[in-house]
N, CA, C and O atoms as a GROMACS GRO file, in nm:
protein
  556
    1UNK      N    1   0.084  -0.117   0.000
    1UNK     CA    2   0.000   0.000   0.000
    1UNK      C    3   0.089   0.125   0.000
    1UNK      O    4   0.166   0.144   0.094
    2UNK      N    5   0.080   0.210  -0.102
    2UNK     CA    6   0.170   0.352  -0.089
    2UNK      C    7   0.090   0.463  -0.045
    2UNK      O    8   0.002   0.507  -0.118
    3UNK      N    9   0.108   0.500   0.041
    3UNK     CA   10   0.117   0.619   0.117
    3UNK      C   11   0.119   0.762   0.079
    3UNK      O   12   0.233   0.782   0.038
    4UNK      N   13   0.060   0.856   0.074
    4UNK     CA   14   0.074   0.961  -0.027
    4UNK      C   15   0.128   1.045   0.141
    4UNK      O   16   0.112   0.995   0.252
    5UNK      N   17   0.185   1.161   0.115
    5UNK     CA   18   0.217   1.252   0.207
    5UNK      C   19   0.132   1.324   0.228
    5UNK      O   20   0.032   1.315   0.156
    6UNK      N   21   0.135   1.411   0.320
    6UNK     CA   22   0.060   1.528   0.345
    6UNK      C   23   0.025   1.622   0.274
    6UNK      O   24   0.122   1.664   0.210
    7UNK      N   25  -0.090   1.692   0.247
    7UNK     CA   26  -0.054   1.801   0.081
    7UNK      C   27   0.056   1.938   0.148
    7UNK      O   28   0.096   2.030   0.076
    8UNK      N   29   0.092   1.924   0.302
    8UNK     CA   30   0.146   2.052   0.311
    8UNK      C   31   0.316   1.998   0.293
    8UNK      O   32   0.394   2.093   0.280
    9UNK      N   33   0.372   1.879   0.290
    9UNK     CA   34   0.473   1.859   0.224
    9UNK      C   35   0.496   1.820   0.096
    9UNK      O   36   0.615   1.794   0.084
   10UNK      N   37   0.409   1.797  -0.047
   10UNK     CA   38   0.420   1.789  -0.111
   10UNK      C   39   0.431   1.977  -0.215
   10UNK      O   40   0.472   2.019  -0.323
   11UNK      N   41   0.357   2.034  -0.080
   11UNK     CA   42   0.328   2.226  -0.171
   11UNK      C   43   0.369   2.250  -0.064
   11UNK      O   44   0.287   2.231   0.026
   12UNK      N   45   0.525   2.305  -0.017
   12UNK     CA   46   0.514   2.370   0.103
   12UNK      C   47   0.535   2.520   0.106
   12UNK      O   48   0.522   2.598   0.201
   13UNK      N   49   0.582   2.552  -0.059
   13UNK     CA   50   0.584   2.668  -0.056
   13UNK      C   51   0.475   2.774  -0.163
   13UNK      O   52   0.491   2.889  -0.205
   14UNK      N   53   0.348   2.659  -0.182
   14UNK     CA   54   0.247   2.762  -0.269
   14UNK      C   55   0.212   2.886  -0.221
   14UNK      O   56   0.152   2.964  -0.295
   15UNK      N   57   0.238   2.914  -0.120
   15UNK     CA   58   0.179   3.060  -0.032
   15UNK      C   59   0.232   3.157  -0.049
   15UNK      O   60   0.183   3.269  -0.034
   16UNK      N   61   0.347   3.129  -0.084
   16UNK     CA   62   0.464   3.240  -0.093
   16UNK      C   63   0.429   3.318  -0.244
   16UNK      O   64   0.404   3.436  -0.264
   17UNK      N   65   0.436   3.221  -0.325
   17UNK     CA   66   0.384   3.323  -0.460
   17UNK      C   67   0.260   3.350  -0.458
   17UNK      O   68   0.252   3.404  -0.568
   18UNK      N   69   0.170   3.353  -0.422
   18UNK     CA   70   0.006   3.426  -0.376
   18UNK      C   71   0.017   3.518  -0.358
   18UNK      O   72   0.118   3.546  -0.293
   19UNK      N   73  -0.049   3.600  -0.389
   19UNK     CA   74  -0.032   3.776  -0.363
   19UNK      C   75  -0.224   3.756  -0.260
   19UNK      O   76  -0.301   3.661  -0.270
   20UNK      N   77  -0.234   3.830  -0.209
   20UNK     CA   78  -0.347   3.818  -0.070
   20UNK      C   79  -0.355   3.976  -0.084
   20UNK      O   80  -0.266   4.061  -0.083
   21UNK      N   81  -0.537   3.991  -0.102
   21UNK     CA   82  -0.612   4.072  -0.140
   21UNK      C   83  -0.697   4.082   0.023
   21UNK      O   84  -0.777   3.994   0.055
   22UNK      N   85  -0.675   4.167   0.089
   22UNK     CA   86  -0.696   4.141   0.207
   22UNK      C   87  -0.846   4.223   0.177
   22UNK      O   88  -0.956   4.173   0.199
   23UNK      N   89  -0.827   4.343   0.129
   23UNK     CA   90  -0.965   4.418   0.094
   23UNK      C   91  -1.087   4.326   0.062
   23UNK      O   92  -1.202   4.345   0.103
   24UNK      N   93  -1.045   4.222  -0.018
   24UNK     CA   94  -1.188   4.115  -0.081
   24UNK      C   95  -1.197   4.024   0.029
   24UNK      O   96  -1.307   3.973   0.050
   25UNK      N   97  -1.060   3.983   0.134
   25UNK     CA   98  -1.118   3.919   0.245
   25UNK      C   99  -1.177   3.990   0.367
   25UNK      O  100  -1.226   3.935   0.466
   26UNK      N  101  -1.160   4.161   0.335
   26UNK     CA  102  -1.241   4.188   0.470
   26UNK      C  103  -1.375   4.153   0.415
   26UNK      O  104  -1.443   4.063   0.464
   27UNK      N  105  -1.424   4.249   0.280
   27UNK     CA  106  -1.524   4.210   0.253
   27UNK      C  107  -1.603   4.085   0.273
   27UNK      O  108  -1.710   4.087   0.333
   28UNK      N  109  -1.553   3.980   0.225
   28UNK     CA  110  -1.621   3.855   0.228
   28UNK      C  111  -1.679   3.793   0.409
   28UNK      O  112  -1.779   3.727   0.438
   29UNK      N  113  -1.541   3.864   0.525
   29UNK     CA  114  -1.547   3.835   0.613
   29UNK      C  115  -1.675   3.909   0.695
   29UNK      O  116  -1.738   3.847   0.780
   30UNK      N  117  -1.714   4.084   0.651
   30UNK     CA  118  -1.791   4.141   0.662
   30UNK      C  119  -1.944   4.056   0.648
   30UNK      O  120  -2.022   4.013   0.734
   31UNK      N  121  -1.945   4.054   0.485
   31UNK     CA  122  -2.039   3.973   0.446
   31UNK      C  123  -2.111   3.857   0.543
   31UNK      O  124  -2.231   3.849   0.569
   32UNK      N  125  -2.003   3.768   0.589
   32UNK     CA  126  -2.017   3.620   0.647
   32UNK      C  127  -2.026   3.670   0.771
   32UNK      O  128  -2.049   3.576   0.846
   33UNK      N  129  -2.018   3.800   0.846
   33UNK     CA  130  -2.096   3.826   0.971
   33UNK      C  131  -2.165   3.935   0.988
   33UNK      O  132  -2.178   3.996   1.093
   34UNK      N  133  -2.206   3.960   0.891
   34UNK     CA  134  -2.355   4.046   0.910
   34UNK      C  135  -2.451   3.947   0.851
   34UNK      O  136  -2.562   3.968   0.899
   35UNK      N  137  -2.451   3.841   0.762
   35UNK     CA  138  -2.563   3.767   0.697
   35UNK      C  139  -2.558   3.646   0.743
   35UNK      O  140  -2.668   3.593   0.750
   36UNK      N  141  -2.459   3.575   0.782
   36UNK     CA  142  -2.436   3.505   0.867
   36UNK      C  143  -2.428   3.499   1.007
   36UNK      O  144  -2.492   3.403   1.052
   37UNK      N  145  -2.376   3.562   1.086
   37UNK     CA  146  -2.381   3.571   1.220
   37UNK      C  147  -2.256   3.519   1.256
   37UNK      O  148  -2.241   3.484   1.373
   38UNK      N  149  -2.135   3.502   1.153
   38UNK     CA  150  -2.041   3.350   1.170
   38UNK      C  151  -1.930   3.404   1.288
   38UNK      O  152  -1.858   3.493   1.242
   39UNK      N  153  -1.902   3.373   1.418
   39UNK     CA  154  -1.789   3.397   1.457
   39UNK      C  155  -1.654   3.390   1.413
   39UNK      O  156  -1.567   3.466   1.454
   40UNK      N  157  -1.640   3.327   1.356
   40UNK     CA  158  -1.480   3.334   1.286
   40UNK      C  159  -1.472   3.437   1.185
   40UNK      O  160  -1.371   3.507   1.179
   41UNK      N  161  -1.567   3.452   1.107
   41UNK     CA  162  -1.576   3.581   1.061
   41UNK      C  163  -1.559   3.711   1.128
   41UNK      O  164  -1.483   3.796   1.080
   42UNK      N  165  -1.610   3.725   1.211
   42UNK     CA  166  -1.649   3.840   1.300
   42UNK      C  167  -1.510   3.827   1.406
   42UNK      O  168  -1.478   3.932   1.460
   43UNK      N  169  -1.418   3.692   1.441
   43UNK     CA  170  -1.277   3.710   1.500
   43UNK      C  171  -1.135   3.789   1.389
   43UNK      O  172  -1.041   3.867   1.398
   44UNK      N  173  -1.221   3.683   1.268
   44UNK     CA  174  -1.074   3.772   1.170
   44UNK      C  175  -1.154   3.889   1.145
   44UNK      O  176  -1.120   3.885   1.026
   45UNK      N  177  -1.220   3.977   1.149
   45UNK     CA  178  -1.198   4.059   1.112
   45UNK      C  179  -1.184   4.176   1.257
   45UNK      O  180  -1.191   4.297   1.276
   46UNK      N  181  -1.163   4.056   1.333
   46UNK     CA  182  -1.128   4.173   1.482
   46UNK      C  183  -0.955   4.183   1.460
   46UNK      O  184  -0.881   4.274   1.497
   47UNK      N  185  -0.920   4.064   1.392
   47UNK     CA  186  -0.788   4.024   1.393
   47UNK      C  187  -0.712   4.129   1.258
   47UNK      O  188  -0.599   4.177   1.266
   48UNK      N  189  -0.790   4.142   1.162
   48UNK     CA  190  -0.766   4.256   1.033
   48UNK      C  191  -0.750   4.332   1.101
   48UNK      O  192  -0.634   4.362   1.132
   49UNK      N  193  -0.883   4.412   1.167
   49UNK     CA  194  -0.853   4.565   1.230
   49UNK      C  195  -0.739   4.575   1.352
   49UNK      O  196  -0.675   4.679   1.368
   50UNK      N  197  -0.724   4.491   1.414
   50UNK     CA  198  -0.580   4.498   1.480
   50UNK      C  199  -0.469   4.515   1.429
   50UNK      O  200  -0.389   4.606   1.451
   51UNK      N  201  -0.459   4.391   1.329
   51UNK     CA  202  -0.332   4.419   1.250
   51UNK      C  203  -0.300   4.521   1.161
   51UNK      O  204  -0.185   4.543   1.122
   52UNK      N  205  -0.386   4.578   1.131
   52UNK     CA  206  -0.431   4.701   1.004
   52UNK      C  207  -0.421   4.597   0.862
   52UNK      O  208  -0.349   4.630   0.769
   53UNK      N  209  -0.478   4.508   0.860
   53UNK     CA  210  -0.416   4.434   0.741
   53UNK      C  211  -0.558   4.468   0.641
   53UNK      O  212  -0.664   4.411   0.663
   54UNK      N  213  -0.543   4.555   0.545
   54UNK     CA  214  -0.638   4.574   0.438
   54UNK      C  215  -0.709   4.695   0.483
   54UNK      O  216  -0.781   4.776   0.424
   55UNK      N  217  -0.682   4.686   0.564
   55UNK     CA  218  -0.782   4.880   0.645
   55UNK      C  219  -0.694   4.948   0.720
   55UNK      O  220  -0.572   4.936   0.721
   56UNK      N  221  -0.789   5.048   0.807
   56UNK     CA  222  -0.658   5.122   0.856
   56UNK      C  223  -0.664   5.041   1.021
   56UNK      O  224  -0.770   4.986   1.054
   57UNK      N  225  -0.589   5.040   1.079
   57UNK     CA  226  -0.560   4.956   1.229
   57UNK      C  227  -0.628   5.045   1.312
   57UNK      O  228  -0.611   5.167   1.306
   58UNK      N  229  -0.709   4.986   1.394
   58UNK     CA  230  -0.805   5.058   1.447
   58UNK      C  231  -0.811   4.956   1.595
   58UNK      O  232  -0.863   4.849   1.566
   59UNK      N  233  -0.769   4.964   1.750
   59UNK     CA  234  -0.770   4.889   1.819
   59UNK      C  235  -0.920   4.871   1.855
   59UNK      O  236  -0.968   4.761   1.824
   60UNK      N  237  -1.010   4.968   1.918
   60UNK     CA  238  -1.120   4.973   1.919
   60UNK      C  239  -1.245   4.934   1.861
   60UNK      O  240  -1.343   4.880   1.912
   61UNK      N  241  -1.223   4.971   1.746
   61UNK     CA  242  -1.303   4.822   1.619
   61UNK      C  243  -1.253   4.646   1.672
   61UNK      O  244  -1.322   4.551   1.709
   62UNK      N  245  -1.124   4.658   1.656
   62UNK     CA  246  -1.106   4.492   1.672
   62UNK      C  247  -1.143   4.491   1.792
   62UNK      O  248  -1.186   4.375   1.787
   63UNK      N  249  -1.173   4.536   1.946
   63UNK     CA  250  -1.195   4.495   2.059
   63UNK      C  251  -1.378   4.445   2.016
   63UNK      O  252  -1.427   4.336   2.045
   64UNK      N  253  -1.450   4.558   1.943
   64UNK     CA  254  -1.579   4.508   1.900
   64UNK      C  255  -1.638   4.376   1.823
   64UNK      O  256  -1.752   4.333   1.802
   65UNK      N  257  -1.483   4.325   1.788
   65UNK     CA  258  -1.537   4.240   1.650
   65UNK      C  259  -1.496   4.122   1.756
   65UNK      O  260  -1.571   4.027   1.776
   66UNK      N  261  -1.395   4.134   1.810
   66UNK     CA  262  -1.353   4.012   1.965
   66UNK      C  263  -1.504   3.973   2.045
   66UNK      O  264  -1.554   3.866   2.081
   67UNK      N  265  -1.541   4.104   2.052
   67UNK     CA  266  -1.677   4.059   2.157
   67UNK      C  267  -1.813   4.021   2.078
   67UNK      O  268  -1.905   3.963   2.136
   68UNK      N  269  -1.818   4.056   1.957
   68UNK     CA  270  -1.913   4.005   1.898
   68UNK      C  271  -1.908   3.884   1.885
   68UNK      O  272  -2.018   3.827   1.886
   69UNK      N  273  -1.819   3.823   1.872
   69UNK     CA  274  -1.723   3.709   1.809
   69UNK      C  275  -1.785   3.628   1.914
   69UNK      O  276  -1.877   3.548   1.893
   70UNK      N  277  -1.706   3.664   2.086
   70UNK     CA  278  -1.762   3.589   2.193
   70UNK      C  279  -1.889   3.547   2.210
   70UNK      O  280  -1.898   3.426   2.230
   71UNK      N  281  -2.021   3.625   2.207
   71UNK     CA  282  -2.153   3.698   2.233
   71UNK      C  283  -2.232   3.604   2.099
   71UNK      O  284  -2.354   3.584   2.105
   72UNK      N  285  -2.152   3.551   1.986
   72UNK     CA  286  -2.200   3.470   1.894
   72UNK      C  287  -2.202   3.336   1.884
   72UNK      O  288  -2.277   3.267   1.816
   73UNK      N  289  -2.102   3.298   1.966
   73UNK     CA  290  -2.045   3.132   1.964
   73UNK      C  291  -1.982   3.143   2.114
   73UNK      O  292  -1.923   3.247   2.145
   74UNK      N  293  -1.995   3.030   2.210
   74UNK     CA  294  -1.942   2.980   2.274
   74UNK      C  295  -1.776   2.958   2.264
   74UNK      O  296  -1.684   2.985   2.341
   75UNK      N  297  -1.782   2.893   2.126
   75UNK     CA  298  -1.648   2.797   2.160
   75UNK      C  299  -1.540   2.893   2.086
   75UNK      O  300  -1.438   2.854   2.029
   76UNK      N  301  -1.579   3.010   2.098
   76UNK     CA  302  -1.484   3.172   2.015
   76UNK      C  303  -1.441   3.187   2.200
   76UNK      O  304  -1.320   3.197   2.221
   77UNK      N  305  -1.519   3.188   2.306
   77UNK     CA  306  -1.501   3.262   2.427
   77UNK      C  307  -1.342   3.236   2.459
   77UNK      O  308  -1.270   3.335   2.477
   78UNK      N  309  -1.294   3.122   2.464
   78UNK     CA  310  -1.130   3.107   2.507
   78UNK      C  311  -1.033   3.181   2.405
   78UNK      O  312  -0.943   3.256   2.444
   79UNK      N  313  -1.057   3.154   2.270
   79UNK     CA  314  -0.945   3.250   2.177
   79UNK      C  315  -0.978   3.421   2.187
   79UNK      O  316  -0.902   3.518   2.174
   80UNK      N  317  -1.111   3.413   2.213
   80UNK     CA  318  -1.130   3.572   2.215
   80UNK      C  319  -1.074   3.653   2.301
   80UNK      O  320  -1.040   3.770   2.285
   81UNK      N  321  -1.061   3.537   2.458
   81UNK     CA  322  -0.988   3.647   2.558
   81UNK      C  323  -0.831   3.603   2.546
   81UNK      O  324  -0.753   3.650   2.629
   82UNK      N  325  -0.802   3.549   2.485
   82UNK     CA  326  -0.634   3.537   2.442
   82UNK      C  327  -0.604   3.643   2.384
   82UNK      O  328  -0.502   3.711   2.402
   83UNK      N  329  -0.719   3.668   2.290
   83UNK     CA  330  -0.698   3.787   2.178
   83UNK      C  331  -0.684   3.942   2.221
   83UNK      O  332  -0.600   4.030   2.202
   84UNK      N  333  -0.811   3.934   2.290
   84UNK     CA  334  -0.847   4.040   2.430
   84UNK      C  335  -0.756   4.055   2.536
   84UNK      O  336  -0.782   4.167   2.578
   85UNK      N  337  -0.674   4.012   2.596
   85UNK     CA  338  -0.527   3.984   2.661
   85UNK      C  339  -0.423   4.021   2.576
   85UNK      O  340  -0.344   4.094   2.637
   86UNK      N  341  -0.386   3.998   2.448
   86UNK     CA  342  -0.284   4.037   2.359
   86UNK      C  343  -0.324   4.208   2.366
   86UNK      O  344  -0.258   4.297   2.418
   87UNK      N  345  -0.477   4.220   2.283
   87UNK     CA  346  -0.534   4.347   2.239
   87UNK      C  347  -0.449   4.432   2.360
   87UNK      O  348  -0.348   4.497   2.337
   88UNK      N  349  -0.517   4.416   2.504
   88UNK     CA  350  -0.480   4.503   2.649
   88UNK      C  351  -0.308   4.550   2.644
   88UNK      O  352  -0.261   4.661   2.672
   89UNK      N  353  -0.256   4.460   2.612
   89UNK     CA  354  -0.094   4.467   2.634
   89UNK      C  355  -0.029   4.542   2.486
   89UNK      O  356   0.073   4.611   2.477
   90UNK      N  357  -0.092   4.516   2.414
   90UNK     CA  358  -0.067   4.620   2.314
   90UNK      C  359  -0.079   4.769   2.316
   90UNK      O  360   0.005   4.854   2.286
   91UNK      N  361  -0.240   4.786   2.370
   91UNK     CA  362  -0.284   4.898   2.403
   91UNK      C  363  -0.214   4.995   2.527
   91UNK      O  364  -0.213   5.116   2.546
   92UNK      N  365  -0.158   4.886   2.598
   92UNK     CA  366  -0.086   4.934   2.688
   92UNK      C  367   0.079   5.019   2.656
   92UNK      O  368   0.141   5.123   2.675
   93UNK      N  369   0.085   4.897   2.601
   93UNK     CA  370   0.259   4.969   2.536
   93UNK      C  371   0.202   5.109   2.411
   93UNK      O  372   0.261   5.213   2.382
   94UNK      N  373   0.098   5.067   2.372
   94UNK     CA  374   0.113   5.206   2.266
   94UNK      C  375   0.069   5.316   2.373
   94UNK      O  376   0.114   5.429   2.356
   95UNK      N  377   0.014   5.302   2.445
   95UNK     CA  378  -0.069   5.433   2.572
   95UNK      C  379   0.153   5.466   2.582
   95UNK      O  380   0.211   5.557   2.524
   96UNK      N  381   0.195   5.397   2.639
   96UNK     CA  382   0.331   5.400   2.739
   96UNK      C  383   0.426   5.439   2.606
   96UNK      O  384   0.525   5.507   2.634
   97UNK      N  385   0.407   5.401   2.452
   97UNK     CA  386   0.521   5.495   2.393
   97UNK      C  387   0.454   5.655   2.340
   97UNK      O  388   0.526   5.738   2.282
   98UNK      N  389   0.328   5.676   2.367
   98UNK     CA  390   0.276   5.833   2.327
   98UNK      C  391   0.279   5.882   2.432
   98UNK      O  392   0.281   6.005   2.427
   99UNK      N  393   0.279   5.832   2.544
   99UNK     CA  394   0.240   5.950   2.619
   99UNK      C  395   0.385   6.031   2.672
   99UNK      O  396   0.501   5.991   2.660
  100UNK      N  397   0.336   6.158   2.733
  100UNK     CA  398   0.441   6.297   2.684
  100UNK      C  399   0.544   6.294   2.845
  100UNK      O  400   0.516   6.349   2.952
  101UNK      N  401   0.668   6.207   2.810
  101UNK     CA  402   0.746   6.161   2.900
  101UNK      C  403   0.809   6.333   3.002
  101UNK      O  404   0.819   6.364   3.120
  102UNK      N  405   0.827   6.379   2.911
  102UNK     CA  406   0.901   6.546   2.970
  102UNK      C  407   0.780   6.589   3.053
  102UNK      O  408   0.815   6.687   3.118
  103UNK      N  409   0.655   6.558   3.078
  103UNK     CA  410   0.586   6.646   3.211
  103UNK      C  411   0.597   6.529   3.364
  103UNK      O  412   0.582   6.560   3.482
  104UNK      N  413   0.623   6.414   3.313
  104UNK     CA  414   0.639   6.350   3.429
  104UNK      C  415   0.745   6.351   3.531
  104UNK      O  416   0.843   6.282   3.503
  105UNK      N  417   0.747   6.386   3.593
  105UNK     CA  418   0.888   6.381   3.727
  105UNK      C  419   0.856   6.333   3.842
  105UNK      O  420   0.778   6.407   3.902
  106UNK      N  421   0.886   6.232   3.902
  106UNK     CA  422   0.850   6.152   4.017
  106UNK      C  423   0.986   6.191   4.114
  106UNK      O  424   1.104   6.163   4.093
  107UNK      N  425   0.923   6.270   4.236
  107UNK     CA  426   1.022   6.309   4.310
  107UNK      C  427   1.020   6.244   4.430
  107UNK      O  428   0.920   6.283   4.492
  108UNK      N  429   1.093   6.153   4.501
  108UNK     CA  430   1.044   6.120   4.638
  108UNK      C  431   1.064   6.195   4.693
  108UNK      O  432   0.975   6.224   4.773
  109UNK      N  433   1.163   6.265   4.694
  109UNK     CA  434   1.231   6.392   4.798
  109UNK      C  435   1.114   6.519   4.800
  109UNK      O  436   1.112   6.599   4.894
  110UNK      N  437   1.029   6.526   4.698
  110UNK     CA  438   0.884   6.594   4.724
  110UNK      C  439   0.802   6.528   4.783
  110UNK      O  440   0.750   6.597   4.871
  111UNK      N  441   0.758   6.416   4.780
  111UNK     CA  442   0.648   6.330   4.854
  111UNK      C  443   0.679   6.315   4.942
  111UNK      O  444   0.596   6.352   5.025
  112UNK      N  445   0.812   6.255   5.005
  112UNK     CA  446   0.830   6.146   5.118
  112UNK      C  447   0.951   6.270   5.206
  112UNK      O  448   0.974   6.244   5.324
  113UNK      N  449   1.004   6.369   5.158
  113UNK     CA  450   1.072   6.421   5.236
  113UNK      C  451   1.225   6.430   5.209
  113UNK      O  452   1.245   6.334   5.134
  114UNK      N  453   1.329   6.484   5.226
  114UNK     CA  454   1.457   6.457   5.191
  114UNK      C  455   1.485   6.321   5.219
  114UNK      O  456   1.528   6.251   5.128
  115UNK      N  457   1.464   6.267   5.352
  115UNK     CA  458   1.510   6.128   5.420
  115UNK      C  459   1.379   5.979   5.358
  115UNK      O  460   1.328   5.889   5.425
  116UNK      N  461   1.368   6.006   5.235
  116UNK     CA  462   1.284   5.911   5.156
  116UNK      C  463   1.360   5.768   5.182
  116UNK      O  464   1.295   5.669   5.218
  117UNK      N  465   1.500   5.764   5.159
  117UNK     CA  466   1.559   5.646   5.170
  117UNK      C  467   1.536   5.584   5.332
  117UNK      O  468   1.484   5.472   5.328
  118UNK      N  469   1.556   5.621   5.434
  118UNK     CA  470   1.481   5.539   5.535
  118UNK      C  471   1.359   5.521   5.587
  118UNK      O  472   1.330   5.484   5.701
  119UNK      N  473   1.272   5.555   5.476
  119UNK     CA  474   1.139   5.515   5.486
  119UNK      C  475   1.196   5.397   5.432
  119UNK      O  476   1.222   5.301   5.504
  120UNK      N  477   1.221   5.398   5.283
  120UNK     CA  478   1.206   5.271   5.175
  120UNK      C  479   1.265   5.192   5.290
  120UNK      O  480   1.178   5.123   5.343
  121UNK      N  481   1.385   5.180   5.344
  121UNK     CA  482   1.465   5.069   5.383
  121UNK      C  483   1.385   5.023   5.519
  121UNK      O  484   1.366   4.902   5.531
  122UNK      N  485   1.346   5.094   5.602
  122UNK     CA  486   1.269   5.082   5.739
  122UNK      C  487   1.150   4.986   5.676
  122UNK      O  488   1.152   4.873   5.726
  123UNK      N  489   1.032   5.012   5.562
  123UNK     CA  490   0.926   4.975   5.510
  123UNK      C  491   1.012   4.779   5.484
  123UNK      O  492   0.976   4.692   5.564
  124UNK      N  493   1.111   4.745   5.377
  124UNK     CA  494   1.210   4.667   5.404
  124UNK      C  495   1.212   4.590   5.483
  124UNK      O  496   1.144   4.488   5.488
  125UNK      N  497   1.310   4.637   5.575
  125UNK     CA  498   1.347   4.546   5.662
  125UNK      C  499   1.188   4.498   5.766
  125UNK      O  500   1.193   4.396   5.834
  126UNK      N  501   1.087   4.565   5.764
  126UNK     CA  502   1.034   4.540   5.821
  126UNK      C  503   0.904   4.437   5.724
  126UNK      O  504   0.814   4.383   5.788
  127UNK      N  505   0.908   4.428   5.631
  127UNK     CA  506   0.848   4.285   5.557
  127UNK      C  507   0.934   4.158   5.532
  127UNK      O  508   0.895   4.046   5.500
  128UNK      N  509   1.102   4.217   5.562
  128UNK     CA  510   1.190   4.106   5.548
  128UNK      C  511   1.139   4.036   5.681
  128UNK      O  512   1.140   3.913   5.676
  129UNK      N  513   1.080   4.114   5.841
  129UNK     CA  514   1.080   4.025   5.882
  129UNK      C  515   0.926   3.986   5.902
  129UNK      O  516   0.888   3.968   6.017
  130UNK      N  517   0.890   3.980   5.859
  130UNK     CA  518   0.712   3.968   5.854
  130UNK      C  519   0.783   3.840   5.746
  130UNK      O  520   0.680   3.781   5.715
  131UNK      N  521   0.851   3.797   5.702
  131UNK     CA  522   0.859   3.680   5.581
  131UNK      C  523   0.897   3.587   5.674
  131UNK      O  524   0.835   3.485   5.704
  132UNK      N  525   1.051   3.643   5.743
  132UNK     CA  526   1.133   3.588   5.858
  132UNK      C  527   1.010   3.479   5.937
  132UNK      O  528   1.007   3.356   5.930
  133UNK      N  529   0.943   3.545   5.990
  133UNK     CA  530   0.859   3.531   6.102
  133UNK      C  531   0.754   3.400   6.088
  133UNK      O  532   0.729   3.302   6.158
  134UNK      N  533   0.687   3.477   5.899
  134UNK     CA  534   0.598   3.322   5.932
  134UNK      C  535   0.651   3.218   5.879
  134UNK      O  536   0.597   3.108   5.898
  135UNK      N  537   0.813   3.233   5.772
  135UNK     CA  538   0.878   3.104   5.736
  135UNK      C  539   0.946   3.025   5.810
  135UNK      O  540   1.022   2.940   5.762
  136UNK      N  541   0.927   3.044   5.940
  136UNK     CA  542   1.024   2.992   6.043
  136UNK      C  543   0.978   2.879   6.090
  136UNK      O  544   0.856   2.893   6.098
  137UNK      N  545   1.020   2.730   6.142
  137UNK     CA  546   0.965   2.575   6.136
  137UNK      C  547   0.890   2.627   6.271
  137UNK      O  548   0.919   2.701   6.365
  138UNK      N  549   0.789   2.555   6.233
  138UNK     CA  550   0.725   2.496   6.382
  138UNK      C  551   0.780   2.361   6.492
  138UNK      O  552   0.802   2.240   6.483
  139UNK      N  553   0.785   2.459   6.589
  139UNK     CA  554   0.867   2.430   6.704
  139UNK      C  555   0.762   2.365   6.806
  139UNK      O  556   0.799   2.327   6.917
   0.00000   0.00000   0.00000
């Protein structure tokens, strides 16, 4: 009996010469969740507007198309908050590279006083021994 391979090792590199029309796949993806209702539709195209792939990158759209996604199918709820977890940490680092670093100045020596450093170290030593205390064997 002969054995045929897998079709992804017999073509492993058909993808590469494909040129990908992302515009006709938002469309189609659009299509397949407004007339359909289809969650995977409605995830890639949370996943387009994230990536900006065929539109313009829009985080806020893809957080909508994540929850529609969820709110449509059950078995979308675990990839959606993977997605929704990525989305947050993204959003986070882009908040943390715009925002306007020259008005921030964190002074302890304004808050806490010139002698800030024996607060910190006093605060310290005194959870080193609160650790001390309850890791110690019973006697």
């Amino acid at each position: 009996m002969i054995r045929r391979p897998p079709r992804s090792t017999l073509f492993p590199y058909t993808t590469l010469f494909r040129s990908v029309d992302y515009e006709a796949a938002a469309s189609h993806y659009r299509l397949a969740s407004e007339q359909q209702h289809n969650a995977q539709a409605m995830f890639n195209l949370g996943y387009m507007h994230e990536q900006g792939l065929g539109m313009k990158q829009d985080i806020h759209l893809a957080k909508r198309f994540y929850d529609m996604a969820a709110e449509t199918s059950t078995d979308a709820q675990v990839p959606v908050a993977i997605a929704l977890a990525k989305l947050a940490v993204l959003f986070g680092i882009k908040y943390v590279q715009e925002y306007n670093w020259n008005d921030f100045q964190l002074s302890l020596d304004g808050v806490l006083g010139p002698d800030w450093d024996l607060y910190l170290m006093t605060t310290l030593v005194f959870l080193l021994g609160i650790i001390v205390y309850f890791r110690r064997p019973a006697q």
